[in-house]
Kinemage of the C-alpha trace (Angstrom):
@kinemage 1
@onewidth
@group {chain A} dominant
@subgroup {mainchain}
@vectorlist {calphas} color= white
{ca unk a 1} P 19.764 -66.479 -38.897
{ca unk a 2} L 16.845 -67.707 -41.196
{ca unk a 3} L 17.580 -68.491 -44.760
{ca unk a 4} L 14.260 -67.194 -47.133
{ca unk a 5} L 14.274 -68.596 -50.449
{ca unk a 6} L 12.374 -65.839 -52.799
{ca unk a 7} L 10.587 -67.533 -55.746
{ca unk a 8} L 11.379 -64.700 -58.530
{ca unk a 9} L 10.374 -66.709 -61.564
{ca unk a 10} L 8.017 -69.000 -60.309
{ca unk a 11} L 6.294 -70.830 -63.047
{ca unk a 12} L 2.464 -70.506 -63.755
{ca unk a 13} L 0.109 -73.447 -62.193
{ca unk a 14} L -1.675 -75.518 -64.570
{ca unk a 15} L -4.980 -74.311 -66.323
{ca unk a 16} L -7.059 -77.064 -64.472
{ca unk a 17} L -5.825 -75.040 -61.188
{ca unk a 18} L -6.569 -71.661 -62.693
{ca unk a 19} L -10.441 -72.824 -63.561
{ca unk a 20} L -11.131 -74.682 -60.073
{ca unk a 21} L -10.861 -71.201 -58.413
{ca unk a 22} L -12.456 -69.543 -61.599
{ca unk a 23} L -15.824 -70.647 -60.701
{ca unk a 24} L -17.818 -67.387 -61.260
{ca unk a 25} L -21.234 -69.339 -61.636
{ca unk a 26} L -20.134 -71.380 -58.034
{ca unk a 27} L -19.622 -67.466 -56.720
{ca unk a 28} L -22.433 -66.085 -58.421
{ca unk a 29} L -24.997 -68.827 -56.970
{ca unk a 30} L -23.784 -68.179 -53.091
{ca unk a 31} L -24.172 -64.546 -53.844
{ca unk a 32} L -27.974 -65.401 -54.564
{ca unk a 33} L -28.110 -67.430 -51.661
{ca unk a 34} L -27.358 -65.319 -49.063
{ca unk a 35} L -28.617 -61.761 -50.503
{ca unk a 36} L -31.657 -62.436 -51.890
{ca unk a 37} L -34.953 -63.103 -49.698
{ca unk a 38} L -35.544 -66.415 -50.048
{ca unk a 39} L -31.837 -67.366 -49.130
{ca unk a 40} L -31.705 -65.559 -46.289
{ca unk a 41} L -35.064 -67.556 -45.039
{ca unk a 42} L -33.426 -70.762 -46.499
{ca unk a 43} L -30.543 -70.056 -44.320
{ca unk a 44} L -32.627 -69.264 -40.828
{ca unk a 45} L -34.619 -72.888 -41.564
{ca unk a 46} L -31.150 -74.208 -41.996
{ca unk a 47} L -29.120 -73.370 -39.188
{ca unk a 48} L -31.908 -74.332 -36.223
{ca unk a 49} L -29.455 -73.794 -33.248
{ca unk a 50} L -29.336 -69.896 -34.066
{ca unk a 51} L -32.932 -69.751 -34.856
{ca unk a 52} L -33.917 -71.331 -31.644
{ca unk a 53} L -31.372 -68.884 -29.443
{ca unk a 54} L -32.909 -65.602 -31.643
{ca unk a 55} L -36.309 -67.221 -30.455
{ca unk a 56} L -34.945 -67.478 -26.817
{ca unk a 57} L -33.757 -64.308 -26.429
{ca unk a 58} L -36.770 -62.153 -27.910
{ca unk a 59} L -39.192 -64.490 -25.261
{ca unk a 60} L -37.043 -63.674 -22.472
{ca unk a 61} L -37.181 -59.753 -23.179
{ca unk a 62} L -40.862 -59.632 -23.928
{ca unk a 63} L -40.621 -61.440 -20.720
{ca unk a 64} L -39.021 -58.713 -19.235
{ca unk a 65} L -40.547 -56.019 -20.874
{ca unk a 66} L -44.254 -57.246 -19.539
{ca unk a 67} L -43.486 -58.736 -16.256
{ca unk a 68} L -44.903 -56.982 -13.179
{ca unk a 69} L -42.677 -56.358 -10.115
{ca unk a 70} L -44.193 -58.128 -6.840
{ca unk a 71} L -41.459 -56.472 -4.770
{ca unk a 72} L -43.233 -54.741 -1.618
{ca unk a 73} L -40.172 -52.594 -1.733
{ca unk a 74} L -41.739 -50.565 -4.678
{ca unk a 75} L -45.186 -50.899 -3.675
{ca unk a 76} L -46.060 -47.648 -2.224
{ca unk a 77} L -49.417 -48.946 -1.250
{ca unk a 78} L -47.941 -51.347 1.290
{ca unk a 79} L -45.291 -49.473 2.674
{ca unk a 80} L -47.342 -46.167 4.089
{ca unk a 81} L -50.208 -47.422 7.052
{ca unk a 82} L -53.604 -45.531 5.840
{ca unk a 83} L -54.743 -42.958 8.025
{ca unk a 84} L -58.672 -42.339 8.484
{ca unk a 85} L -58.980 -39.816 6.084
{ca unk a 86} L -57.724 -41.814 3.593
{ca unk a 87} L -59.526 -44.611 3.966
């Protein structure tokens, strides 16, 4: 059996404790950063790795998206033999 030892009166840390994690200007100035305009563009030019795999991926769908398929299987042109009235 496991023995818990419950801390009823635990006593308060000290103040320097209390104000490290107190920082509201600290919170206050990563707030700005990352929901205002310019922090979210600041962030993008920071982190190049996912900037370069968001580039990546919208090339390789406008790839995609503009490509033309070369298959003769859906060519219908190919696949049917003319006959002289068509021609």
């Amino acid at each position: 059996m496991v023995k818990i030892k419950v801390n009823i009166d635990k006593p308060d840390p000290p103040k320097r404790v209390i104000h490290k994690h107190k920082n509201f200007n600290n919170f206050m100035d990563s707030y700005h950063k990352f929901h205002t305009q310019d922090g979210i563009r600041e962030m993008w030019y920071r982190d190049k790795k996912t900037l370069a795999y968001i580039a990546i991926a919208v090339v390789f769908i406008l790839l995609m998206l503009f490509s033309k398929d070369e298959n003769p299987e859906n060519n219908q042109d190919n696949t049917t033999p003319k006959t002289e009235q068509e021609k």
